[in-house]
mmCIF file of the protein (N, C-alpha, C, O) and its ligand, coordinates in Angstrom:
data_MODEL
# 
_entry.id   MODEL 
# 
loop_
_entity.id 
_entity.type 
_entity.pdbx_number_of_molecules 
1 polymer     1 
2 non-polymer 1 
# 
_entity_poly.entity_id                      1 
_entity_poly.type                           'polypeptide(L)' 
_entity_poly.nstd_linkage                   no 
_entity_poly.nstd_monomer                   no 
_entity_poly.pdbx_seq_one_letter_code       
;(UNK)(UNK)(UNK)(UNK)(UNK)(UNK)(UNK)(UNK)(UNK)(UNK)(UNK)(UNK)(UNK)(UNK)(UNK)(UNK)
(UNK)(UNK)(UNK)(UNK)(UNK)(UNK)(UNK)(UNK)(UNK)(UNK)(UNK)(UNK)(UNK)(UNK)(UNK)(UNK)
(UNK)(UNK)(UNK)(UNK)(UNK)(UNK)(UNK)(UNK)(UNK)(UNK)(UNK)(UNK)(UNK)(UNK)(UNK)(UNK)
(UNK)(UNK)(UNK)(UNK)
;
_entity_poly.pdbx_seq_one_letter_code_can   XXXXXXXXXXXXXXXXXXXXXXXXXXXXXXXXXXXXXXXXXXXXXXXXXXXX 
_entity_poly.pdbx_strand_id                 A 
# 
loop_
_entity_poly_seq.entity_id 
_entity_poly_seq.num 
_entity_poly_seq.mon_id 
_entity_poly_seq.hetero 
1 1  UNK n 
1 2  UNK n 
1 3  UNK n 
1 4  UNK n 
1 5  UNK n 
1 6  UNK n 
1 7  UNK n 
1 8  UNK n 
1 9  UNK n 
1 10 UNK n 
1 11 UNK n 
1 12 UNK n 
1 13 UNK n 
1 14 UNK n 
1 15 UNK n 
1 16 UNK n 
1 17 UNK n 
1 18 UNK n 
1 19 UNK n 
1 20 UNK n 
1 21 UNK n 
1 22 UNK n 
1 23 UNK n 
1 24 UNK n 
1 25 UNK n 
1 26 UNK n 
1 27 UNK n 
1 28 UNK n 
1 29 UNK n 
1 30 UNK n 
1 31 UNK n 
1 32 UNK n 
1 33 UNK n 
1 34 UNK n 
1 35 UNK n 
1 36 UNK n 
1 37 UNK n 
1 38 UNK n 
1 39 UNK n 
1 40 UNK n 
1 41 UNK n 
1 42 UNK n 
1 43 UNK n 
1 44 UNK n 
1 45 UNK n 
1 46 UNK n 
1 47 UNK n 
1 48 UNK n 
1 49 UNK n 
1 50 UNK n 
1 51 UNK n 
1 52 UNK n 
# 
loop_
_struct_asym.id 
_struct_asym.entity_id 
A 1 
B 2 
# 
loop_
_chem_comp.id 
_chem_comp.type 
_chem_comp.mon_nstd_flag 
UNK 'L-peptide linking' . 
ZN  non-polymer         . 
# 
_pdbx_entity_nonpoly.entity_id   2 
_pdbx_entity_nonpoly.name        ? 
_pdbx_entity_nonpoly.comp_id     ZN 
# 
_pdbx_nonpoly_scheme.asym_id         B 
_pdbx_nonpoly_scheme.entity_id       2 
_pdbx_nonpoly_scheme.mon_id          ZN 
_pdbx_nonpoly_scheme.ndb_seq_num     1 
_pdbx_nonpoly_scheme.pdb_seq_num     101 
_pdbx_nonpoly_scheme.auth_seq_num    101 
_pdbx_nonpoly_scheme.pdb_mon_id      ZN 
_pdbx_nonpoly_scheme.auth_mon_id     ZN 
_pdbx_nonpoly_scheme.pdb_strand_id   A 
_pdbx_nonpoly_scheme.pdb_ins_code    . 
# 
loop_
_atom_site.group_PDB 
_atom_site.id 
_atom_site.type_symbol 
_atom_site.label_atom_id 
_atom_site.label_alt_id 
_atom_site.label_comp_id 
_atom_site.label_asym_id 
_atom_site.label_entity_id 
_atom_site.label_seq_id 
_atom_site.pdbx_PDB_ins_code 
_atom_site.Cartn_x 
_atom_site.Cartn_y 
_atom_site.Cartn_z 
_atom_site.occupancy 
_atom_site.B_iso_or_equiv 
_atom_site.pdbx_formal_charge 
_atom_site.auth_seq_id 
_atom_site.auth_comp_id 
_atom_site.auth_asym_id 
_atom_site.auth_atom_id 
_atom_site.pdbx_PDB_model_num 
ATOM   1   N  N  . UNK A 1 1  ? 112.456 112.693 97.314  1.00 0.00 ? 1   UNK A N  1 
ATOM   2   C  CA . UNK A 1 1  ? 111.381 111.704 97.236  1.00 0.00 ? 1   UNK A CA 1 
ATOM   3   C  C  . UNK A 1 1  ? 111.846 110.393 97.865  1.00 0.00 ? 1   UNK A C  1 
ATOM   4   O  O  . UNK A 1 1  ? 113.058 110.240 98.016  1.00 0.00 ? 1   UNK A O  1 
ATOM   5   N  N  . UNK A 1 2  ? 111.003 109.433 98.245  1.00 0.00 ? 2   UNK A N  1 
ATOM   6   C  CA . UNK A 1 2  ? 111.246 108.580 99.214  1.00 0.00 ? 2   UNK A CA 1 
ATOM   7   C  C  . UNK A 1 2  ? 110.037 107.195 98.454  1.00 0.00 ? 2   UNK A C  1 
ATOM   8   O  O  . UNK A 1 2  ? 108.862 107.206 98.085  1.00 0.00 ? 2   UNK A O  1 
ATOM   9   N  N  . UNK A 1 3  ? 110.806 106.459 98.497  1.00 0.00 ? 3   UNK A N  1 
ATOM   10  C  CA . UNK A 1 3  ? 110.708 104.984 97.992  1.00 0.00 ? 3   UNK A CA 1 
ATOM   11  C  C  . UNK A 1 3  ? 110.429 103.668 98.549  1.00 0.00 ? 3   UNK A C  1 
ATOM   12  O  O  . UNK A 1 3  ? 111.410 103.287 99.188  1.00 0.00 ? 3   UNK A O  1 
ATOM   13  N  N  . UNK A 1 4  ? 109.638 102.966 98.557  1.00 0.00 ? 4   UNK A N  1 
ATOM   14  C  CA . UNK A 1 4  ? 109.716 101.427 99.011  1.00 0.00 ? 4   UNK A CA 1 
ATOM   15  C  C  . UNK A 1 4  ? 109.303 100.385 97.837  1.00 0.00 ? 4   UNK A C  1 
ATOM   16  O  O  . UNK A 1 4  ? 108.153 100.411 97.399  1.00 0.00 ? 4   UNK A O  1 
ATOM   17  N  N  . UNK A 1 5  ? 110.138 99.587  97.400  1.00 0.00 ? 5   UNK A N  1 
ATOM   18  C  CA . UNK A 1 5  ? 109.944 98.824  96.603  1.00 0.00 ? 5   UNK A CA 1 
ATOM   19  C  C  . UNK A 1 5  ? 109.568 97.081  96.952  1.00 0.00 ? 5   UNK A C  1 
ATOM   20  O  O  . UNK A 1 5  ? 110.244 96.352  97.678  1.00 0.00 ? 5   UNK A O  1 
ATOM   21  N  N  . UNK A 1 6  ? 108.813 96.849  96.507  1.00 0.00 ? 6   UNK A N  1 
ATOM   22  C  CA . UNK A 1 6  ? 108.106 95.421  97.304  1.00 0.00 ? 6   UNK A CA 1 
ATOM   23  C  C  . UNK A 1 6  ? 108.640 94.733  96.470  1.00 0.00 ? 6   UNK A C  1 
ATOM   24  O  O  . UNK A 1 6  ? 108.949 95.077  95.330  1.00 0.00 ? 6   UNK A O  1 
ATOM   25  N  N  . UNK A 1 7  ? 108.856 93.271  97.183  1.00 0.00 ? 7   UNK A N  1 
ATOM   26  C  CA . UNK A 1 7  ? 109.725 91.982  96.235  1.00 0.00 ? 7   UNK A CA 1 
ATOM   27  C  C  . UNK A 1 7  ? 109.035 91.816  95.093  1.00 0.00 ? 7   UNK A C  1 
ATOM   28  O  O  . UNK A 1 7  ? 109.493 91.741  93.954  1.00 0.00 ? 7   UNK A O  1 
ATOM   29  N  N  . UNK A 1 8  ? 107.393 91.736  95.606  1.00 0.00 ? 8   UNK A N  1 
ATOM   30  C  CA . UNK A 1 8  ? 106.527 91.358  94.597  1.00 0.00 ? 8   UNK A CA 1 
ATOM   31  C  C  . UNK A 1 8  ? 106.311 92.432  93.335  1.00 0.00 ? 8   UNK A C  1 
ATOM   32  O  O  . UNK A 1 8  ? 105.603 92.200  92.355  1.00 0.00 ? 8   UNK A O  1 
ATOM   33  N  N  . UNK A 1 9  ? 106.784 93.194  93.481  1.00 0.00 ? 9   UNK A N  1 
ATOM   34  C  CA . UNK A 1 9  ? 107.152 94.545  92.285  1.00 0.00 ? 9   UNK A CA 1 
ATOM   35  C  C  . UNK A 1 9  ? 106.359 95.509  92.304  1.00 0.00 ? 9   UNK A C  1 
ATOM   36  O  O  . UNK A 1 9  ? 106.114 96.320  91.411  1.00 0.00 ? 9   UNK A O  1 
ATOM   37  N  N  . UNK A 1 10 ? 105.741 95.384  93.852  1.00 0.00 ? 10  UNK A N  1 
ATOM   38  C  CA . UNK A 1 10 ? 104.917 97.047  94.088  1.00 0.00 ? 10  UNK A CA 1 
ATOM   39  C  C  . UNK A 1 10 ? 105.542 97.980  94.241  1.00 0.00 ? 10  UNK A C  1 
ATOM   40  O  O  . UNK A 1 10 ? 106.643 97.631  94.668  1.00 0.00 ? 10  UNK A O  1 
ATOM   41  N  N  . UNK A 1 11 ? 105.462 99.237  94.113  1.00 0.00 ? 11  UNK A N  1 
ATOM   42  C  CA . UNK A 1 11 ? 106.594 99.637  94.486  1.00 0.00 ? 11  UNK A CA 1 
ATOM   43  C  C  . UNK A 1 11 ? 105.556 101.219 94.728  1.00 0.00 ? 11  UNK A C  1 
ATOM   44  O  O  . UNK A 1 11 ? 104.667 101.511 93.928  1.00 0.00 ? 11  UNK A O  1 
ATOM   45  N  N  . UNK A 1 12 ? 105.851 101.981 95.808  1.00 0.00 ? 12  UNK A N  1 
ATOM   46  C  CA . UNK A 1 12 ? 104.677 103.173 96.295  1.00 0.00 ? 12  UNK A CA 1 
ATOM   47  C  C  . UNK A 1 12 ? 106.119 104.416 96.635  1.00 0.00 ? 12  UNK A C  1 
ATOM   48  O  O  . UNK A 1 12 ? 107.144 104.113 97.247  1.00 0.00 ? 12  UNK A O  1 
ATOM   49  N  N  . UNK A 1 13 ? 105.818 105.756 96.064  1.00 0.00 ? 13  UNK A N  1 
ATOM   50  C  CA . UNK A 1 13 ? 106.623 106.564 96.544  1.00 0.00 ? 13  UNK A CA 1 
ATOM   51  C  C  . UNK A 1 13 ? 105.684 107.946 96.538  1.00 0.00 ? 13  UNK A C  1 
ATOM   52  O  O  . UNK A 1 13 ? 104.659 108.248 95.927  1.00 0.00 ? 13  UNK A O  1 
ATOM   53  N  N  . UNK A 1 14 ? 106.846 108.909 97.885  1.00 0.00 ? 14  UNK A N  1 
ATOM   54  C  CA . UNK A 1 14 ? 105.830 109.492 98.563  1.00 0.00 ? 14  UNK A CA 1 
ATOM   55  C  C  . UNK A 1 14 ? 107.124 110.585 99.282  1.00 0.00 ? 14  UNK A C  1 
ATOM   56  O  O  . UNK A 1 14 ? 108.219 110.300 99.768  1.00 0.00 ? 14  UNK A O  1 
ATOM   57  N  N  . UNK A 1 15 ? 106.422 111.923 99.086  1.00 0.00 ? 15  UNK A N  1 
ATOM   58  C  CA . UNK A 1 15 ? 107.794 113.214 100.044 1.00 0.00 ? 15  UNK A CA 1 
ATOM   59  C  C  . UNK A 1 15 ? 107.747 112.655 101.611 1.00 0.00 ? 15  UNK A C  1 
ATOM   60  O  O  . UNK A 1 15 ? 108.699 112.555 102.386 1.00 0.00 ? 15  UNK A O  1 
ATOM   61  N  N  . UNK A 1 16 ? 106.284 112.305 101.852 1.00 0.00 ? 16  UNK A N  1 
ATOM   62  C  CA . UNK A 1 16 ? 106.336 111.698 103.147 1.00 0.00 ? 16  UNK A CA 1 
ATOM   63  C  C  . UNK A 1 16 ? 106.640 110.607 104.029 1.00 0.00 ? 16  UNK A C  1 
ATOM   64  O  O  . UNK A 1 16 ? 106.102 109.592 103.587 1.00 0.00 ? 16  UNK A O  1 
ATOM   65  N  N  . UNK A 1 17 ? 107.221 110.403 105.000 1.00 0.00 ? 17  UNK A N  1 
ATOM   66  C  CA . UNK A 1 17 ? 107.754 109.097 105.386 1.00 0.00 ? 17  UNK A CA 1 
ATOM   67  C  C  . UNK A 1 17 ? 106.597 108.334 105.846 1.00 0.00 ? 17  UNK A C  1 
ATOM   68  O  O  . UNK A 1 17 ? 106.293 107.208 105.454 1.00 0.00 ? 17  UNK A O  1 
ATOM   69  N  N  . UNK A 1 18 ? 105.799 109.242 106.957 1.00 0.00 ? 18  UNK A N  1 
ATOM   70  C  CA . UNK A 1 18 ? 104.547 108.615 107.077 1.00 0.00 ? 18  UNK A CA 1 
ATOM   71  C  C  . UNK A 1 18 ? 103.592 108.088 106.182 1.00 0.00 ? 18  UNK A C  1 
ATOM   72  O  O  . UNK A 1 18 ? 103.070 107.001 106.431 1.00 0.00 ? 18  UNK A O  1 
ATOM   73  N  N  . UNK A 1 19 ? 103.271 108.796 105.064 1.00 0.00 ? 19  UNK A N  1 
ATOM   74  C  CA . UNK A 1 19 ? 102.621 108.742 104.224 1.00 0.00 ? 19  UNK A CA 1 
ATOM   75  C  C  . UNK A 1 19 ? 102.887 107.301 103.604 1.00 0.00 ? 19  UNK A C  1 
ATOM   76  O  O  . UNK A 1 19 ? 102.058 106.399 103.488 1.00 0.00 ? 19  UNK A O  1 
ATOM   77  N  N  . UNK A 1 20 ? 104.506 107.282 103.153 1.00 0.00 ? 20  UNK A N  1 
ATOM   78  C  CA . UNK A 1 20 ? 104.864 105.396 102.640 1.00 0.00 ? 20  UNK A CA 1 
ATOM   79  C  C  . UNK A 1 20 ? 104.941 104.612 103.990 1.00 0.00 ? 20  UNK A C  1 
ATOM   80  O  O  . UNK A 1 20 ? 104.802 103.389 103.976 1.00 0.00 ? 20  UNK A O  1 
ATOM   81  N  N  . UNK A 1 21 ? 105.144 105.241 105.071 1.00 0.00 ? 21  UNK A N  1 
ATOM   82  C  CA . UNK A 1 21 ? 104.784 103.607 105.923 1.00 0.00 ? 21  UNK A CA 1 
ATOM   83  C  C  . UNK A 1 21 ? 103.462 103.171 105.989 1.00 0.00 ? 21  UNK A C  1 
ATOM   84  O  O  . UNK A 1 21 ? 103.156 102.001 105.759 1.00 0.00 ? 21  UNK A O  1 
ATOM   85  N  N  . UNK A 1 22 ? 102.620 104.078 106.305 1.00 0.00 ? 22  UNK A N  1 
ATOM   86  C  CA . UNK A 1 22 ? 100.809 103.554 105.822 1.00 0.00 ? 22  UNK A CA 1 
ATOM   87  C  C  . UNK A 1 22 ? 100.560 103.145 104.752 1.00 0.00 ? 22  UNK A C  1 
ATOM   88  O  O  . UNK A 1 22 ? 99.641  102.337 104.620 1.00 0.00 ? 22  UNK A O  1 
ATOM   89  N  N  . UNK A 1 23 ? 101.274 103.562 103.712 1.00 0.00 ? 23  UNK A N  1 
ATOM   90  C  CA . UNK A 1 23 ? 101.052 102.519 102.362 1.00 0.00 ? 23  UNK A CA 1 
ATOM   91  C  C  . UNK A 1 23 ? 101.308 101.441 102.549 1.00 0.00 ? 23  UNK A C  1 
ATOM   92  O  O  . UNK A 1 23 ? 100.471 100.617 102.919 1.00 0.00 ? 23  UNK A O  1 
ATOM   93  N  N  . UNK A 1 24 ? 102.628 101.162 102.323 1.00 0.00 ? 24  UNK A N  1 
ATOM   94  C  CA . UNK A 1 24 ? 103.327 100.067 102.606 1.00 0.00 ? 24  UNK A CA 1 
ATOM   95  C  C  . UNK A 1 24 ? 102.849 98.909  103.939 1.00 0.00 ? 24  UNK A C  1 
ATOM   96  O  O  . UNK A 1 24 ? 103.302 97.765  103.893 1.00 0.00 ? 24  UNK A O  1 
ATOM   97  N  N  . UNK A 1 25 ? 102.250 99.177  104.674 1.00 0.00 ? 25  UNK A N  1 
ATOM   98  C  CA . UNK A 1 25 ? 101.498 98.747  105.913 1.00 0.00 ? 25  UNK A CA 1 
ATOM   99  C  C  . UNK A 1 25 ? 100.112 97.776  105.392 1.00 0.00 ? 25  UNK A C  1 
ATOM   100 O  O  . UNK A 1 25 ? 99.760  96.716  105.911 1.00 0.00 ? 25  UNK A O  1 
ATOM   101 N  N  . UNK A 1 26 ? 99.377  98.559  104.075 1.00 0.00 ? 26  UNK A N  1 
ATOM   102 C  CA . UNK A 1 26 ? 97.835  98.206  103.663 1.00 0.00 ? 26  UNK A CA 1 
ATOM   103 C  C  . UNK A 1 26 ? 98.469  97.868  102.681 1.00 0.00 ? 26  UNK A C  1 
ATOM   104 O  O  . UNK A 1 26 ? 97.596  98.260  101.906 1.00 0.00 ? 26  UNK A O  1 
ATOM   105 N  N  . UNK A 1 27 ? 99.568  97.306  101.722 1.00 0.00 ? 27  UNK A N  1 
ATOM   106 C  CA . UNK A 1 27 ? 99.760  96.842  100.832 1.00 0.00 ? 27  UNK A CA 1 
ATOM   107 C  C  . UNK A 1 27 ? 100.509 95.264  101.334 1.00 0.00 ? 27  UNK A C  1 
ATOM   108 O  O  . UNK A 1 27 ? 100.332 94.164  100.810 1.00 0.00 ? 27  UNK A O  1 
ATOM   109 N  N  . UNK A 1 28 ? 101.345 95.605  102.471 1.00 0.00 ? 28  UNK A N  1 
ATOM   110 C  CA . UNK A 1 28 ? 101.236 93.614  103.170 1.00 0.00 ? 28  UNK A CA 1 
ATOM   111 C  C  . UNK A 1 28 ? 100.100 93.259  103.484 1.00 0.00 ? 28  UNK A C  1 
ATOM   112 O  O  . UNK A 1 28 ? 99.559  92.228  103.085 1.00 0.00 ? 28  UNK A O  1 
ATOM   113 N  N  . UNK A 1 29 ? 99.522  94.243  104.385 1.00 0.00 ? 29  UNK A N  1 
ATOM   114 C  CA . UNK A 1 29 ? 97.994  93.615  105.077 1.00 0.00 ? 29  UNK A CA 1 
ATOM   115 C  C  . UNK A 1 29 ? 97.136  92.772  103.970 1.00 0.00 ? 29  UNK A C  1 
ATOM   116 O  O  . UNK A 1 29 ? 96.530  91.716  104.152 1.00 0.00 ? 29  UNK A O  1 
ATOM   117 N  N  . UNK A 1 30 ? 97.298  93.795  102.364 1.00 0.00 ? 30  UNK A N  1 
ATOM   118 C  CA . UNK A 1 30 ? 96.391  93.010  101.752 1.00 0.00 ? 30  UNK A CA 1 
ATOM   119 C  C  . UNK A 1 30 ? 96.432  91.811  100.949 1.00 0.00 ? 30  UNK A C  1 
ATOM   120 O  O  . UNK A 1 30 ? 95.513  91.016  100.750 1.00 0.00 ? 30  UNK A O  1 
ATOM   121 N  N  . UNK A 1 31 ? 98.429  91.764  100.217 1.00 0.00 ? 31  UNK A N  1 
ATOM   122 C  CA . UNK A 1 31 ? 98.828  91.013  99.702  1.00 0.00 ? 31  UNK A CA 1 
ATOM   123 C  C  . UNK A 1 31 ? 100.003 90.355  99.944  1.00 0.00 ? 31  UNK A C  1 
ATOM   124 O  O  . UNK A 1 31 ? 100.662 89.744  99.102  1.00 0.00 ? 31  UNK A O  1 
ATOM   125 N  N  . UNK A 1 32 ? 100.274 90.497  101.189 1.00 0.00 ? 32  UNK A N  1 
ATOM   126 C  CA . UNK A 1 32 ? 101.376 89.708  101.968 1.00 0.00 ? 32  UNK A CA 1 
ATOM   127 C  C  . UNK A 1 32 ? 100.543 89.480  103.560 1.00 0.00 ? 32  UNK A C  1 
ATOM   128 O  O  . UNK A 1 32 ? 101.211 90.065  104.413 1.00 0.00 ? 32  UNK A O  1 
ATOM   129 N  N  . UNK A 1 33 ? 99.520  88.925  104.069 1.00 0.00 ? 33  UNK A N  1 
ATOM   130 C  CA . UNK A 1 33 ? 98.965  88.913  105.271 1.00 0.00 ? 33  UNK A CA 1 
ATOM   131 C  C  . UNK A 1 33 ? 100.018 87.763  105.923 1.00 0.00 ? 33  UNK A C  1 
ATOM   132 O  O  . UNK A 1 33 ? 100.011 87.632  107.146 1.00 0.00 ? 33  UNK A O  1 
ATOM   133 N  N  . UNK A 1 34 ? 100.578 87.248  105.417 1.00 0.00 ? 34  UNK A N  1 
ATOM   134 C  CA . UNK A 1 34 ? 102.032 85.841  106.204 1.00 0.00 ? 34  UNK A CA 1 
ATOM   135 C  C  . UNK A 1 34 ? 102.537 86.902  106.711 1.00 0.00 ? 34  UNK A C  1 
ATOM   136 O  O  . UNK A 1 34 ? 102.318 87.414  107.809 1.00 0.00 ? 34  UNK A O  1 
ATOM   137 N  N  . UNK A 1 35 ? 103.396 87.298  105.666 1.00 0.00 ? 35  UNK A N  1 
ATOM   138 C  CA . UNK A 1 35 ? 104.511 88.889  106.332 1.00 0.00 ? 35  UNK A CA 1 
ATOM   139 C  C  . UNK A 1 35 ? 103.596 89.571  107.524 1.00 0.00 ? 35  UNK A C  1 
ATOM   140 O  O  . UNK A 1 35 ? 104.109 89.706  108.635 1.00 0.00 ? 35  UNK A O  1 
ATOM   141 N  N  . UNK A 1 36 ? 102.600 89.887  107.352 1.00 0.00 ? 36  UNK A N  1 
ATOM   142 C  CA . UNK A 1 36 ? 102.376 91.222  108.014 1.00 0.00 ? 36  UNK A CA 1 
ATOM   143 C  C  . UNK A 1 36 ? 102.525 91.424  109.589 1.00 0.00 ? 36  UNK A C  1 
ATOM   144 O  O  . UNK A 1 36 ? 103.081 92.378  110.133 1.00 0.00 ? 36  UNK A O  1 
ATOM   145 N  N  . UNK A 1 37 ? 101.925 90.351  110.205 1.00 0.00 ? 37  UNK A N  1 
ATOM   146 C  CA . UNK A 1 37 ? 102.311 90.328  111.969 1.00 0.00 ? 37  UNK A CA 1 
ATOM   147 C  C  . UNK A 1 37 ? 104.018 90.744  112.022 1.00 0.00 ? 37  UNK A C  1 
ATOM   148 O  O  . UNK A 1 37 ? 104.239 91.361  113.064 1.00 0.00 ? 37  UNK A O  1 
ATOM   149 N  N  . UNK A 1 38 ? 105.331 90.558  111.133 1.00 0.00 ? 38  UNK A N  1 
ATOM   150 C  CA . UNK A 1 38 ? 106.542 91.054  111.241 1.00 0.00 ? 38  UNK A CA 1 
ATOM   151 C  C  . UNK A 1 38 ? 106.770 91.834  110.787 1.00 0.00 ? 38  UNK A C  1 
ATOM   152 O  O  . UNK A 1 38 ? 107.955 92.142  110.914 1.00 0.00 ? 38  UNK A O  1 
ATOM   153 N  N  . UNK A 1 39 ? 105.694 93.007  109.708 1.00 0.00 ? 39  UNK A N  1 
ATOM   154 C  CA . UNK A 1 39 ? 106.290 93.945  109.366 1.00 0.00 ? 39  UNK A CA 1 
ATOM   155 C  C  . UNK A 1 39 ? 105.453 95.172  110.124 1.00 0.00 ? 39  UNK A C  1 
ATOM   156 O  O  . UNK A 1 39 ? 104.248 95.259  110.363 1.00 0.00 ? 39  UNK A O  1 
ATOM   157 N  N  . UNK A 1 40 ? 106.660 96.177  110.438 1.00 0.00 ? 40  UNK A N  1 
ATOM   158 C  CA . UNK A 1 40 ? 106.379 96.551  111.756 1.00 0.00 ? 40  UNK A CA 1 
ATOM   159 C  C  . UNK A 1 40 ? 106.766 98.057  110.664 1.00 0.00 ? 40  UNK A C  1 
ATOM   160 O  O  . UNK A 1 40 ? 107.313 98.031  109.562 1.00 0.00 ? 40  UNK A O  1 
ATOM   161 N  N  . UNK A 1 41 ? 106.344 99.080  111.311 1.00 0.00 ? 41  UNK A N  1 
ATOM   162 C  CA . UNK A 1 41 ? 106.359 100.910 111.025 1.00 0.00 ? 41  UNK A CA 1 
ATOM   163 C  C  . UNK A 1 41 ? 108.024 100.869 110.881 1.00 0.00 ? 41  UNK A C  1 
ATOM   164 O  O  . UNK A 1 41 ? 108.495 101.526 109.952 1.00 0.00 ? 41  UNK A O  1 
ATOM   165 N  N  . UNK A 1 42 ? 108.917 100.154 111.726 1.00 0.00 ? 42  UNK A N  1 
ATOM   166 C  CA . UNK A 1 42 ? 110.337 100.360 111.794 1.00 0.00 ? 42  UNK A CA 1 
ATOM   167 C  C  . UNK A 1 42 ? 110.603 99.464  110.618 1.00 0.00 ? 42  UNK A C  1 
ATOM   168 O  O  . UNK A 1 42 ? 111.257 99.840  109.645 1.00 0.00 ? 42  UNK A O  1 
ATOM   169 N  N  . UNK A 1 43 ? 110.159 98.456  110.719 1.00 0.00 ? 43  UNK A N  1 
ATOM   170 C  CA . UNK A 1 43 ? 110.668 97.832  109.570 1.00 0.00 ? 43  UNK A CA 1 
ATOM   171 C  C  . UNK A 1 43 ? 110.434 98.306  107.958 1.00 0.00 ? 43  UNK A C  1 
ATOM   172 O  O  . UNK A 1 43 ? 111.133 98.055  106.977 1.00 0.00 ? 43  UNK A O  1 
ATOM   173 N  N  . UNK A 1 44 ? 109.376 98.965  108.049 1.00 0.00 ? 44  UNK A N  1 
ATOM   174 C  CA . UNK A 1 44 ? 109.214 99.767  106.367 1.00 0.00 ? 44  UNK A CA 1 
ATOM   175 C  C  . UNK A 1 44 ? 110.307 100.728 106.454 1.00 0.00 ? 44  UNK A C  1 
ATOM   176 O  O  . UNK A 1 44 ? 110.974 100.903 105.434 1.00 0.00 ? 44  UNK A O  1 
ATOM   177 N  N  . UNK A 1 45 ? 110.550 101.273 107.338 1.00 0.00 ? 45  UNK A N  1 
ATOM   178 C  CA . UNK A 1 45 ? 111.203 102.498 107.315 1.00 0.00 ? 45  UNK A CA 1 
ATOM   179 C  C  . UNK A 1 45 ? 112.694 101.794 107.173 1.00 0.00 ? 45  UNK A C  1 
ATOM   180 O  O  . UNK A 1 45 ? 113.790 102.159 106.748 1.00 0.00 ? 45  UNK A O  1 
ATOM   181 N  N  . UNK A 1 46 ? 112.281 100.885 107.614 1.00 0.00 ? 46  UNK A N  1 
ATOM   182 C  CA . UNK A 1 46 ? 114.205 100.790 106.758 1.00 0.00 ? 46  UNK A CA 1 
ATOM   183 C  C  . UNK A 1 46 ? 114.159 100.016 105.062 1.00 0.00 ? 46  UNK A C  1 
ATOM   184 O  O  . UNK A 1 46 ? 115.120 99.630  104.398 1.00 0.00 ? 46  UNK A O  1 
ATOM   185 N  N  . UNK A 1 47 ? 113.075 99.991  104.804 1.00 0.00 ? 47  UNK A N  1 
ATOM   186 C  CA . UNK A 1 47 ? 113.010 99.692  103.059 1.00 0.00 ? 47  UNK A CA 1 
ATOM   187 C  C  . UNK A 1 47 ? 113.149 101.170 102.359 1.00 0.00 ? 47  UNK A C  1 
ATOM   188 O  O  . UNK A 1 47 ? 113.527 101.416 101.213 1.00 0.00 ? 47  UNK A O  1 
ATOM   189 N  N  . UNK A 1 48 ? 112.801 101.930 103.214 1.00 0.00 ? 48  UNK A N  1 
ATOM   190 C  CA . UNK A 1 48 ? 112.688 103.199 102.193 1.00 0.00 ? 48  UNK A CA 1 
ATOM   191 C  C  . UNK A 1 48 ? 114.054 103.382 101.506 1.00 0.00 ? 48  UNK A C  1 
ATOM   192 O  O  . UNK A 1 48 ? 115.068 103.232 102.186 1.00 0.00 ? 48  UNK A O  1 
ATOM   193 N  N  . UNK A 1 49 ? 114.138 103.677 100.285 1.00 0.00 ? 49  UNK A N  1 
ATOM   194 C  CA . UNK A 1 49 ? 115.129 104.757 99.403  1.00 0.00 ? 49  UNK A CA 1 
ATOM   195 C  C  . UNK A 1 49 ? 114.762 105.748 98.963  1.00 0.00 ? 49  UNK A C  1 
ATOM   196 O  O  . UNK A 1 49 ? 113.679 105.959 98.418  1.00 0.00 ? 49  UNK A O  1 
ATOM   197 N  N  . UNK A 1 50 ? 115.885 106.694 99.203  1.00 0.00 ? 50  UNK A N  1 
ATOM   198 C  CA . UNK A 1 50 ? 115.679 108.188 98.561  1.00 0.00 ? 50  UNK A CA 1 
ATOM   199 C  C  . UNK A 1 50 ? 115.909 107.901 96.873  1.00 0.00 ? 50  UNK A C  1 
ATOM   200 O  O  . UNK A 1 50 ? 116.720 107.111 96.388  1.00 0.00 ? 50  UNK A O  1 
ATOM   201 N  N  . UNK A 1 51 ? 115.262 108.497 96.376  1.00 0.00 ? 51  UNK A N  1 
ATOM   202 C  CA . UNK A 1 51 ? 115.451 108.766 95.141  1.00 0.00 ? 51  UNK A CA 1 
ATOM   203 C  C  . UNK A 1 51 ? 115.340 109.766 94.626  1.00 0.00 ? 51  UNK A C  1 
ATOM   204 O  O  . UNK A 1 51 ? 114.929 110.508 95.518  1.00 0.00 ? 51  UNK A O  1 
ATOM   205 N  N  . UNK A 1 52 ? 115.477 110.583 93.329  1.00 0.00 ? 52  UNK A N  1 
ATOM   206 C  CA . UNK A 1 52 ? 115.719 111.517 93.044  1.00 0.00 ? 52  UNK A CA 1 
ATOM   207 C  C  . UNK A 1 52 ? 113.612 112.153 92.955  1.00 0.00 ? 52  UNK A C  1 
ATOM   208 O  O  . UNK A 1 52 ? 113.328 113.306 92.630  1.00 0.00 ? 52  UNK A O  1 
HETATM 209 ZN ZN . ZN  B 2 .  ? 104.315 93.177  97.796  1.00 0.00 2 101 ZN  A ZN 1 
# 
């Protein structure tokens, strides 16, 4: 399983990688729109953690 945890304490997990970068994508867009022009498909993908 695969993980991204947001500062703000969202936190979305998912078997798919794609699946959490489109999350993670509509969850700045909606509550981080400052962030969002810098957060980029590469850049979620390096927030992800595996977890059990
Ligand atoms: Zn957040």
């Amino acid at each position: 399983m695969k993980q991204v945890s947001c500062e703000c304490g969202y936190s979305t997990r998912s078997e798919s990688e794609d699946q959490i970068v489109s999350t993670v994508l509509q969850h700045v867009a909606v509550d981080h729109p400052d962030l969002a022009p810098s957060v980029t498909p590469d850049v979620v993908r390096g927030w992800i953690e595996i977890v059990p």
